[in-house]
C-alpha distance (Angstrom), angle and dihedral (degrees) to the residues before:
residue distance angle dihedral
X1 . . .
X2 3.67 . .
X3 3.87 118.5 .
X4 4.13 114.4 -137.9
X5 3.94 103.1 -108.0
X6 4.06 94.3 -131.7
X7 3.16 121.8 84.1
X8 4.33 92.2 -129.5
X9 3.58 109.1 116.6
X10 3.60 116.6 -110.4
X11 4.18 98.1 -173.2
X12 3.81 124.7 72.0
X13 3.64 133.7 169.9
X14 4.09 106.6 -119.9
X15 3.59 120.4 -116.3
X16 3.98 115.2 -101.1
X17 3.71 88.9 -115.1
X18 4.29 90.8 59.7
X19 3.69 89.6 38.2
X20 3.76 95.1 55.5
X21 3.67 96.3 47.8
X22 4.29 88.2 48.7
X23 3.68 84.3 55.3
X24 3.50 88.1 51.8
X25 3.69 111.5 50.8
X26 4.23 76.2 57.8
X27 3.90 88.3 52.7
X28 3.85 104.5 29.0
X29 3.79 114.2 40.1
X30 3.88 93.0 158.4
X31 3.71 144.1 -35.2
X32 3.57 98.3 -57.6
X33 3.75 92.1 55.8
X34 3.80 87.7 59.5
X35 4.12 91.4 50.5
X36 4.07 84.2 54.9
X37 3.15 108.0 50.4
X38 3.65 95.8 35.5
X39 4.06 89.2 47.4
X40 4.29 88.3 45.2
X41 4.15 90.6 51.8
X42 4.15 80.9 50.1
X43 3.81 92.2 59.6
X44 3.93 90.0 36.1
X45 4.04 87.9 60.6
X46 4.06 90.1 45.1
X47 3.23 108.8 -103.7
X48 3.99 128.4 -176.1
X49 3.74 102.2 -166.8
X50 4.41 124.0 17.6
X51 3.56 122.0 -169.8
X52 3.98 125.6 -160.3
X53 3.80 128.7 -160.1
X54 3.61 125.9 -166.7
X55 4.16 132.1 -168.7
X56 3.95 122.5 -174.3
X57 4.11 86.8 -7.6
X58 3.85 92.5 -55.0
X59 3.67 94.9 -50.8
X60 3.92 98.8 113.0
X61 4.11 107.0 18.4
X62 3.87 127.4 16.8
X63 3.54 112.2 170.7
X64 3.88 131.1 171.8
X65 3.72 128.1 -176.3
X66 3.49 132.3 -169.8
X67 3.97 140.5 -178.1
X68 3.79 87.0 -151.8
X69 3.91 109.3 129.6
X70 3.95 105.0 -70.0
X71 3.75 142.7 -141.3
X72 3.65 140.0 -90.0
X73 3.36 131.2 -134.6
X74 3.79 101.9 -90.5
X75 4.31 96.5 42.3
X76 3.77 86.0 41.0
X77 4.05 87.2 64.7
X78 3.59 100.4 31.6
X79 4.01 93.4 44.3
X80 4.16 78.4 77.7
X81 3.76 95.2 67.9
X82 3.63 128.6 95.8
X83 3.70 108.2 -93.4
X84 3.25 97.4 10.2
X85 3.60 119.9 145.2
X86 4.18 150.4 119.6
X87 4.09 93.6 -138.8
X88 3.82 93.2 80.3
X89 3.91 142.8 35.2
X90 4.08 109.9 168.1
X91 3.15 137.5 16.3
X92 3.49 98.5 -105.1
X93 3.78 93.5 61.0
X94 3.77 79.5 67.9
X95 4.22 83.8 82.5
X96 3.81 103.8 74.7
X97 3.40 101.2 10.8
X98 4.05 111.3 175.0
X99 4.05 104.9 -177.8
X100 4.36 120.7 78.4
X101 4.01 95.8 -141.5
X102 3.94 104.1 63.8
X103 3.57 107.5 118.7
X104 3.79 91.5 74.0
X105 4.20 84.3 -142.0
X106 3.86 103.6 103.8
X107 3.82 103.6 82.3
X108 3.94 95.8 38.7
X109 3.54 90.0 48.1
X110 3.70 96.6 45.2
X111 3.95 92.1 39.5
X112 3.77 82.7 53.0
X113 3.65 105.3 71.5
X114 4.25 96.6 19.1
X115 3.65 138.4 67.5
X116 3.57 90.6 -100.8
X117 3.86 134.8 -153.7
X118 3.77 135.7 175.5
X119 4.36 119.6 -174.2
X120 3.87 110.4 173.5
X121 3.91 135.5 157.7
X122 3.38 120.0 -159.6
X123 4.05 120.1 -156.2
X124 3.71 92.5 -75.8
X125 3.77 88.6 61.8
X126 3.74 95.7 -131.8
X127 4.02 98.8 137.2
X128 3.87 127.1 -164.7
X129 3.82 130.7 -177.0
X130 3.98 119.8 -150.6
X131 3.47 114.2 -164.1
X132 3.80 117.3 -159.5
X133 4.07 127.0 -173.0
X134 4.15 116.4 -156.8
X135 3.86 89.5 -31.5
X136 4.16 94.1 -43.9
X137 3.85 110.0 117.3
X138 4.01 108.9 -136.0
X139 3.70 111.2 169.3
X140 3.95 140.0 15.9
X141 3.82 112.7 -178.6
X142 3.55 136.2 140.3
X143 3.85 126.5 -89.1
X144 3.66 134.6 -163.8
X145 3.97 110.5 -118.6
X146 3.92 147.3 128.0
X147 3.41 114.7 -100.0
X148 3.95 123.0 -75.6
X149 3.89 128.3 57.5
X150 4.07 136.7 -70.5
X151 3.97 106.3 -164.9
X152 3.76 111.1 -174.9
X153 3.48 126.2 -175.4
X154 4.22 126.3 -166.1
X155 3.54 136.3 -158.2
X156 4.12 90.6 -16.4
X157 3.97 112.1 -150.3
X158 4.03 91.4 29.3
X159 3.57 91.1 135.5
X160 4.24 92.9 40.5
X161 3.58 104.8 57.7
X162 3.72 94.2 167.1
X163 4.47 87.5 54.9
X164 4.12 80.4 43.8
X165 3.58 102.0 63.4
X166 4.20 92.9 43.8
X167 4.38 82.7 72.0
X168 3.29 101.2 111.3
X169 4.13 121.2 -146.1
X170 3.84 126.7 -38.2
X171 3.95 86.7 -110.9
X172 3.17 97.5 54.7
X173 3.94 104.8 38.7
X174 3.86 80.2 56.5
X175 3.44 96.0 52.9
X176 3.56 88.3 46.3
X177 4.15 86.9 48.6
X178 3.66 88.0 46.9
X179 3.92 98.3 56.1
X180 3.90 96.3 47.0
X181 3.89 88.4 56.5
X182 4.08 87.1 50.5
X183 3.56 98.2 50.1
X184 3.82 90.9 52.3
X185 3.83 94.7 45.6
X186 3.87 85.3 50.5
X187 3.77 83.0 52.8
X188 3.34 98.3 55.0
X189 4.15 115.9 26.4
X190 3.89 90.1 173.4
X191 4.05 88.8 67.4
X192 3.62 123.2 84.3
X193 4.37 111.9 -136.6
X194 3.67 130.3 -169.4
X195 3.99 120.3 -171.2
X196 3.60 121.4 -173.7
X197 3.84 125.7 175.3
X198 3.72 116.6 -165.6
X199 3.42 92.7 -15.3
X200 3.53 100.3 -49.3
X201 3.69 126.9 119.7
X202 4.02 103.2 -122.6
X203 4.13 97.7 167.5
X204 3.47 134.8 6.5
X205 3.83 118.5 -177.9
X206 4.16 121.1 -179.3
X207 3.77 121.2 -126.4
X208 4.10 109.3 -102.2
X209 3.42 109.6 34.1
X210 3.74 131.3 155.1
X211 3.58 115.6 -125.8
X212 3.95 99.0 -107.3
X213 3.77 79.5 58.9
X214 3.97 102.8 48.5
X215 4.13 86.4 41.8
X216 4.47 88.9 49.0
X217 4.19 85.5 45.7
X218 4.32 94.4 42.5
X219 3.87 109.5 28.1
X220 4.61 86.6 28.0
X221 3.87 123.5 -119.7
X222 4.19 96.7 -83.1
X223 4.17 93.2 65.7
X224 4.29 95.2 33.6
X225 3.59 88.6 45.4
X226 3.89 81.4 60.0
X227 3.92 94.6 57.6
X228 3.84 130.7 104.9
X229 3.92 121.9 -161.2
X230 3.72 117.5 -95.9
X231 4.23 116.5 -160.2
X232 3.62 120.8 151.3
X233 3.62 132.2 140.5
X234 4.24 122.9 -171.1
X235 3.54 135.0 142.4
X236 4.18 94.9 20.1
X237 4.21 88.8 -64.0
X238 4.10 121.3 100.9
X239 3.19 123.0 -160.6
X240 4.03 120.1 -164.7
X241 4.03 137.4 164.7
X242 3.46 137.7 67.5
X243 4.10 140.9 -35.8
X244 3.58 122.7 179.6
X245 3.73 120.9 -116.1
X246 3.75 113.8 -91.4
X247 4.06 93.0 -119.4
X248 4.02 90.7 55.8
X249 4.23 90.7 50.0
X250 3.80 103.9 117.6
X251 4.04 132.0 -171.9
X252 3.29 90.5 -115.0
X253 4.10 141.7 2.4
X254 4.03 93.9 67.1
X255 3.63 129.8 138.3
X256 3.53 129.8 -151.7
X257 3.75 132.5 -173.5
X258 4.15 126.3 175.2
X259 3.78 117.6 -172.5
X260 4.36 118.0 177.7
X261 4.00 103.7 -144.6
X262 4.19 92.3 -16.4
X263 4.09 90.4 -43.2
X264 3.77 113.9 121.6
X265 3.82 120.8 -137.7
X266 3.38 143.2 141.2
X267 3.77 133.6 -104.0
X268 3.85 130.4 172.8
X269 3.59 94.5 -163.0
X270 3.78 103.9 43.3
X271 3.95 85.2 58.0
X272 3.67 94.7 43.7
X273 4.16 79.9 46.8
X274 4.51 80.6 50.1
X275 3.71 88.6 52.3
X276 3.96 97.7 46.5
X277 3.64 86.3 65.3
X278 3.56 93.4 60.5
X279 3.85 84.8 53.5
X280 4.28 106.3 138.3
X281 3.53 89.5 13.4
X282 3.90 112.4 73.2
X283 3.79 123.9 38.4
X284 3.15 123.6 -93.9
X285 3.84 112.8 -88.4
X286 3.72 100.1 22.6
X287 4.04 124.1 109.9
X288 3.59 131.3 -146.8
X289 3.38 131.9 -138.7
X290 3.48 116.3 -114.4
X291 4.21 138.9 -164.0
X292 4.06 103.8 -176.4
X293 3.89 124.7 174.3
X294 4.09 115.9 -169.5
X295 3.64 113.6 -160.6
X296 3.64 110.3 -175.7
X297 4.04 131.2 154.8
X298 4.09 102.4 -72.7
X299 3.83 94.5 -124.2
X300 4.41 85.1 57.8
X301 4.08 97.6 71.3
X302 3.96 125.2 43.5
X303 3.20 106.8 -147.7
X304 3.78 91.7 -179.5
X305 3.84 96.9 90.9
X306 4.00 108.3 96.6
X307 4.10 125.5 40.2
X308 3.34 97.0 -125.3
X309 3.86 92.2 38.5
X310 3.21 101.9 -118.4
X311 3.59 109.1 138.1
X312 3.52 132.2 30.9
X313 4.19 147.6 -170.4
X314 3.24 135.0 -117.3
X315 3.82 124.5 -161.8
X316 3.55 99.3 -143.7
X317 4.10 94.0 44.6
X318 4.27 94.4 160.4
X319 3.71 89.0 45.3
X320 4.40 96.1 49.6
X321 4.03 84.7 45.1
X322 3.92 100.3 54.0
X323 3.97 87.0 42.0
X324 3.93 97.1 47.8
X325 3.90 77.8 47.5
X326 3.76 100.4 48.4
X327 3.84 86.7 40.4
X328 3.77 93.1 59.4
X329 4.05 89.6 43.3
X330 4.13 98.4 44.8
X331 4.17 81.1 49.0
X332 3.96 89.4 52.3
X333 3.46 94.6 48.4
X334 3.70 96.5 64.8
X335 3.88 124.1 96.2
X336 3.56 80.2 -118.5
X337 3.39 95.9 74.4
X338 4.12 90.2 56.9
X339 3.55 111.8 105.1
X340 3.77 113.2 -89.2
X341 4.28 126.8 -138.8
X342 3.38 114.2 -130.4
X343 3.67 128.7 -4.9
X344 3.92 106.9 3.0
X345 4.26 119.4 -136.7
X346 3.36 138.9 -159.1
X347 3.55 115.6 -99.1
X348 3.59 123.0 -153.7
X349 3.85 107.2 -116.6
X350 3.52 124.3 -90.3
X351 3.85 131.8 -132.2
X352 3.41 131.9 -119.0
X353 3.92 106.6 -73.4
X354 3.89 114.7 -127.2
X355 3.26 130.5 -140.8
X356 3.71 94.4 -115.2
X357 4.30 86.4 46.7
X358 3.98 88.8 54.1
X359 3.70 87.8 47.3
X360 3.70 93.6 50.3
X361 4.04 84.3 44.0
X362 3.91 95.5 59.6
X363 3.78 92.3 42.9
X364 4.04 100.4 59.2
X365 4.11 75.5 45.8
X366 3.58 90.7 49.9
X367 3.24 127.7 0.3
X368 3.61 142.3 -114.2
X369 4.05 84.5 -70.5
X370 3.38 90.4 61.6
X371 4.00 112.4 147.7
X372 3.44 115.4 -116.7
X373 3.52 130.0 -102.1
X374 3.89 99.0 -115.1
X375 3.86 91.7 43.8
X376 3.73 117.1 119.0
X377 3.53 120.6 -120.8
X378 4.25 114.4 -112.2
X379 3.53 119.6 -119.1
X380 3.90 107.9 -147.0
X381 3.91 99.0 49.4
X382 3.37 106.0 113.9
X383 3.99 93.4 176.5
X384 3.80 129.5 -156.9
X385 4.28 117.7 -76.0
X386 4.00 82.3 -109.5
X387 3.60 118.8 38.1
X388 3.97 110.6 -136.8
X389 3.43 126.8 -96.6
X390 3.90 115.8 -81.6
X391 3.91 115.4 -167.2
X392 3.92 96.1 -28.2
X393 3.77 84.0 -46.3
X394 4.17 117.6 118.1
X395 3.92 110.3 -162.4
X396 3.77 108.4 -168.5
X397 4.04 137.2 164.3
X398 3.70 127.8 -137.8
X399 3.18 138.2 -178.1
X400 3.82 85.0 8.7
X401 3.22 81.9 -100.1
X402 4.08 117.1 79.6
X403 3.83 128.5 23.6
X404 3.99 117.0 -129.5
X405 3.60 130.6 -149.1
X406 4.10 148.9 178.1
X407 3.54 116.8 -125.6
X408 3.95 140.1 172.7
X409 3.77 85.1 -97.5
X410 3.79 102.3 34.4
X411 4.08 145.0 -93.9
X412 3.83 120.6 10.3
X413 3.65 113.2 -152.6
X414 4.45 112.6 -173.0
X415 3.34 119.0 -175.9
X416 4.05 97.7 -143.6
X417 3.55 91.5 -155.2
X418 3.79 95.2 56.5
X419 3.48 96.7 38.9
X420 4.11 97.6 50.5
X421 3.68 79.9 51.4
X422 4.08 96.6 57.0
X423 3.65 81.8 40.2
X424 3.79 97.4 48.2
X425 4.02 89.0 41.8
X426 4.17 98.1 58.1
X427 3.86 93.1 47.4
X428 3.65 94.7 43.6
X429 4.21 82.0 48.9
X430 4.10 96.4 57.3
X431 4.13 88.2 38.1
X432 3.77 83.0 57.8
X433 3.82 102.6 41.1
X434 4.05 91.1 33.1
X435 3.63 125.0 22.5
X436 3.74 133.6 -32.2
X437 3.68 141.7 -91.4
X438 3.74 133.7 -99.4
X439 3.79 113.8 -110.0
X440 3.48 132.2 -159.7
X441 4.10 106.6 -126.6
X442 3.56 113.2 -140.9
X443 3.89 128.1 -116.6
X444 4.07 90.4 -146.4
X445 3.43 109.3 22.7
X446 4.06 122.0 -126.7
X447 3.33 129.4 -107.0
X448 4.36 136.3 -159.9
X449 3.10 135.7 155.7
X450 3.76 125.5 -140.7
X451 3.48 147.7 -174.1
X452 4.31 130.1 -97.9
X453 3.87 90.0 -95.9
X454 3.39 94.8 52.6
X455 3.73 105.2 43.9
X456 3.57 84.2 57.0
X457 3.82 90.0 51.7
X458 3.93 79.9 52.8
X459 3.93 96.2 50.1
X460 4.42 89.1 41.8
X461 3.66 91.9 53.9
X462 3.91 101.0 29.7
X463 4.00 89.3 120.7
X464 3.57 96.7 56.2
X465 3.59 101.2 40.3
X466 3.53 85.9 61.0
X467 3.84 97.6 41.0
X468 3.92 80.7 65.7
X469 3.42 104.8 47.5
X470 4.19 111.6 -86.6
X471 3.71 108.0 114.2
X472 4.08 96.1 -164.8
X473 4.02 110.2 -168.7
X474 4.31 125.4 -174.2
X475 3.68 110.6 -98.2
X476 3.48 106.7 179.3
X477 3.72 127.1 -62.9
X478 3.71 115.1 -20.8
X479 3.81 88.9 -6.2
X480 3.51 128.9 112.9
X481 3.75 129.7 176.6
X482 3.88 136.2 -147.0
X483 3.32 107.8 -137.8
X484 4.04 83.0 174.9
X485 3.80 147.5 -0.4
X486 3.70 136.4 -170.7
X487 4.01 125.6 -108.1
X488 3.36 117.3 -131.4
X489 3.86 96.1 162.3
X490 3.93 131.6 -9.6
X491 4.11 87.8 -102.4
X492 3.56 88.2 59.6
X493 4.03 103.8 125.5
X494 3.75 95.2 -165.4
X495 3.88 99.7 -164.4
X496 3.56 95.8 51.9
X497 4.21 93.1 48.5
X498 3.52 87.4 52.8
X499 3.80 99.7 48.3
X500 3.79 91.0 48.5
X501 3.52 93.5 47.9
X502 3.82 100.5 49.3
X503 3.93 84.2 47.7
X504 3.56 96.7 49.7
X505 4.35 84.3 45.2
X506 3.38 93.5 43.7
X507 4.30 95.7 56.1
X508 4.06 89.9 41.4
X509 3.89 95.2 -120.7
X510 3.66 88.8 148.5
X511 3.98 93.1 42.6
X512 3.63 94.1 119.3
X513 3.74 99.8 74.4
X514 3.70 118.5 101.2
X515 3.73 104.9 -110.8
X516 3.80 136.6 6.6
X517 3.98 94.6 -102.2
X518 3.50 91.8 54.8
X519 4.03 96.8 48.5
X520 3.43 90.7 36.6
X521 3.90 93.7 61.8
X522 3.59 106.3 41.1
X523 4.19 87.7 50.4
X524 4.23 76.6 60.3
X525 3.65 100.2 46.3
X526 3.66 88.5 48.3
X527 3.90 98.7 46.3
X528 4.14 88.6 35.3
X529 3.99 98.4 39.6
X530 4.26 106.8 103.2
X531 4.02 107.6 -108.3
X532 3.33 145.1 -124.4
X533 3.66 113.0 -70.8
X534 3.83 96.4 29.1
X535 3.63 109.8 129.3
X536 3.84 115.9 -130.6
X537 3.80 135.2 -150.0
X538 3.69 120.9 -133.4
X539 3.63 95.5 -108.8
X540 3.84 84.1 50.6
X541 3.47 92.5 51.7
X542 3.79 99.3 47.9
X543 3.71 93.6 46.5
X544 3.56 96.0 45.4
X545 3.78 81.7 59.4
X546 3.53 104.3 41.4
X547 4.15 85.4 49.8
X548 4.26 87.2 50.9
X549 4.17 92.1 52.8
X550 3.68 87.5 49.6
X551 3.99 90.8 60.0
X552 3.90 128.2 89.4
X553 3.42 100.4 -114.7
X554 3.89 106.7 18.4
X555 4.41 96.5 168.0
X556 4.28 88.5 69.4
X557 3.79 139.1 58.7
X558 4.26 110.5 -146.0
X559 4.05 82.6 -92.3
X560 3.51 91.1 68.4
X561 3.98 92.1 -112.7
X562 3.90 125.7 138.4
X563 3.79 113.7 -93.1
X564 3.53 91.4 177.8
X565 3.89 134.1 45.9
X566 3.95 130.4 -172.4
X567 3.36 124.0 -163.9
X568 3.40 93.7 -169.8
X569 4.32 121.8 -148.4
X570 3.31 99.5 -105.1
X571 4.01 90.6 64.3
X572 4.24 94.7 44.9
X573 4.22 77.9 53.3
X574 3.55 94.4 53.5
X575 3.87 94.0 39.0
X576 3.57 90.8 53.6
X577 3.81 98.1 47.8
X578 3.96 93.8 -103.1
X579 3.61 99.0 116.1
X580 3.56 134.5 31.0
């Protein structure tokens, strides 16, 4: 380091004044930063019921009142000094730390660059009101009020024109306003909210709601009605809250909120984790909305690491991913997350299914005589229109087309095309990350002829075509020949399958999956899958089921589409005039 050769000093403490309004462009980056912290310091203090006003999107009047437990006198005045606050001691309470407002910045910083005012009343119900003007305290006098605290903040940035004029426009500082006070009342269901904006009642949300409730009155009935439970617990993490069923996902239009033990944050990865768990069950491109709640031991996550805490760490990042992950897939993998007739519920969420419990499951489907899952399917059964009953339990197929059922809870629609192809997808999966298939070799071999693009499609995915069961040879020119193919079902016409396939390879419609495995099987388990329109026997029937329950994620084809629809008792009551 060099050292200036005069002797005029280059290095100067800043003035309070400069320093406060540094701290706050870290604190306050516009109006909606003031609603959250003010709004987090209300549900540090306890209260039952917050209320939010808006002017101009935040830019002239912010105010936020509380009936949390109040201030005296003496905290009310020093609660406006820099690192000032009653959340924190030591350092070391720093690890584990449990309450939003501990930095003891917020109200300096926002006091520092507003026309600032602060009314509380604690439980003695002696009230005071400190007025502060661009960091300069004017006035401290009393003030008649109930307990809790009214912070209002006017014409914020007054004092930094050049922070001022980077607001953007009333709509969407309001909008802005309007999302911080949702994410907190998602946080915390138990706590009544208010927002207006220019005098206008925007959200209202009662005290002591469950969290189906708070997510119906924020996020509105269409999306919530969308959600499944999530609840799952490994490795000392839970994970609870909502994802929304696979055949609702959309491109665009989701929502997504993360919150560590009630905090909110944000986290690129964890939702990228959310999505993996949809993996082979939404189309590629779309995006789920998403309501996930970590709860892991306070002294696991720092939550320390951004100003405005915003984003935090976890010390076991690999492990929090796969859970989130598995969390997301155990919830999809529930009937629940089928798509419901009529009005949908709100299941209570279900545990982890056994192996013994999914054994027990297929035999009140099917019997003790159930066919095994590696049995092959015969091919001269043509099988009564309704299969007989098994155990109280009637298997029957209409339409050739979808497979109905009675259970506890009502009708069971399957779409047999969909769920051969979930079916069809998962084996082809473990042949191509374990062994390989067993393929039927051909008497007379069979030849096609295809195009450039697709006999490189051939050549790029030689390995796995033969990992399944096609054993593709040169023939001469554009020719190829199968030599063999595999047998998924005695419909199976093995030429066309693999024509369709390569095609469908060969113009990338299935380039949005995440690796070649992956897009490689479900454009097989769509092409192999038996149709629409093909008529099934009963053993078909009942061991195309029993092979669908045995799957990960048995509600959802690999397009993301329902394979199974409940229309649950309630509903056929209603329909039939039985219940209101």
């Amino acid at each position: 380091m060099t050292l200036p050769t005069t002797s005029a000093r280059r290095i100067a403490i800043l003035p309070d004044a400069v320093a406060d309004q540094i701290a706050a462009g870290e604190v306050v980056e516009r109006p909606a930063s003031v609603v959250k912290e003010l709004v987090e310091n209300s549900i540090d203090a306890g209260a039952r019921h917050v209320r939010v006003e808006i002017e101009t999107g935040g830019k002239t009047l912010v105010r936020v009142s509380d009936d949390g437990i109040g201030m005296g006198r003496d905290d009310a005045v020093l609660a406006l000094d820099r690192h000032a606050t009653s959340k924190l001691t030591s350092a070391a309470e720093l690890v584990g730390i449990t309450t939003f407002g501990f930095r003891g910045e917020a109200l300096p910083a926002i006091a520092s660059v507003s026309r600032f005012s602060l009314a509380t009343a604690d439980q003695n119900g002696a009230g005071v009101e400190v007025t502060v003007n661009g960091g300069r305290m004017e006035r401290v006098e009393p003030v008649a009020r109930q307990q809790g605290t009214t912070v209002t903040v006017r014409t914020l940035f007054f004092n930094t024109p050049a922070r001022r004029k980077f607001l953007r426009s009333t709509a969407s500082e309001t909008r802005a306003c309007h999302e911080a006070v949702l994410t907190l009342a998602l946080a915390h269901p138990g706590v009544g909210f208010e927002f207006h904006a220019d005098q206008v009642n925007r959200f209202h949300a009662p005290a002591g709601q469950s969290l189906a409730e708070r997510l119906r009155t924020t996020w509105g009935r269409e999306l919530s009605d969308t959600l499944i439970p999530v609840e799952f617990a490994a490795g000392g993490f839970r994970v609870q809250g909502f994802a929304q069923r696979p055949a609702d996902a959309r491109p665009t239009g989701r929502r997504t909120q993360l919150f560590v033990n009630g905090r909110p944050f944000r986290d690129n990865f964890l939702v990228r984790a959310a999505e993996a768990g949809y993996r082979s069950a939404i189309a590629p491109g779309d995006r789920p909305s998403l309501y996930l709640d970590v709860l892991v031991q306070a002294g696991d996550v720092d939550v320390n690491v951004h100003p405005a805490k915003l984003e935090v760490r976890f010390r076991d990042r690999i492990g929090i991913e796969r859970v989130v992950e598995d969390a997301v897939r155990h919830a999809l993998g529930s009937l629940v997350a089928a798509a419901p007739l009529g009005a949908p519920s709100w299941p209570a969420p279900l545990p982890a299914a056994s192996a013994s419990e999914t054994a027990s499951l297929v035999r009140d489907l099917f019997g003790e005589r159930a066919p095994s899952s590696g049995a092959s399917w015969p091919s001269n059964d043509a099988g009564p229109e309704i299969a007989v009953n098994v155990q109280g339990m009637p298997v029957m197929q209409v339409f050739d087309t979808y497979l109905v059922y009675a259970s506890e809870d009502g009708l069971v629609m399957v779409d047999q095309h969909s769920a051969h192809e979930r079916v069809l997808y998962e084996q082809v999966m473990k042949e191509l990350t374990g062994g390989r298939a067993t393929a039927q070799h051909l008497l007379v071999p069979v030849t096609l002829e295809l195009n450039d693009e697709e006999l490189d499609a051939v050549e790029s995915h030689r390995d796995v075509l033969d990992r399944i069961g096609f054993e593709v040879a040169p023939f001469g020119g554009r020719t190829i020949a199968l030599n063999a193919v595999p047998n998924p079902h005695p419909r199976f016409d093995a030429a066309r399958c693999f024509r369709e396939m390569v095609a469908d390879l060969a113009r990338g419609r299935f380039g949005g999956w995440a690796n070649r495995m992956e897009r490689f099987a479900a454009t097989y388990a769509c092409r192999a899958a038996v149709m629409a329109g093909d008529h099934l026997s009963e053993r078909e029937i009942r061991e195309l089921l029993l092979r669908l329950f045995a799957t990960t994620l048995p509600p959802h084809d690999v397009h993301g589409r329902s394979t199974i629809v409940q229309l649950p008792v309630e509903e056929l009551e209603r329909r039939f005039g039985r219940r209101g």
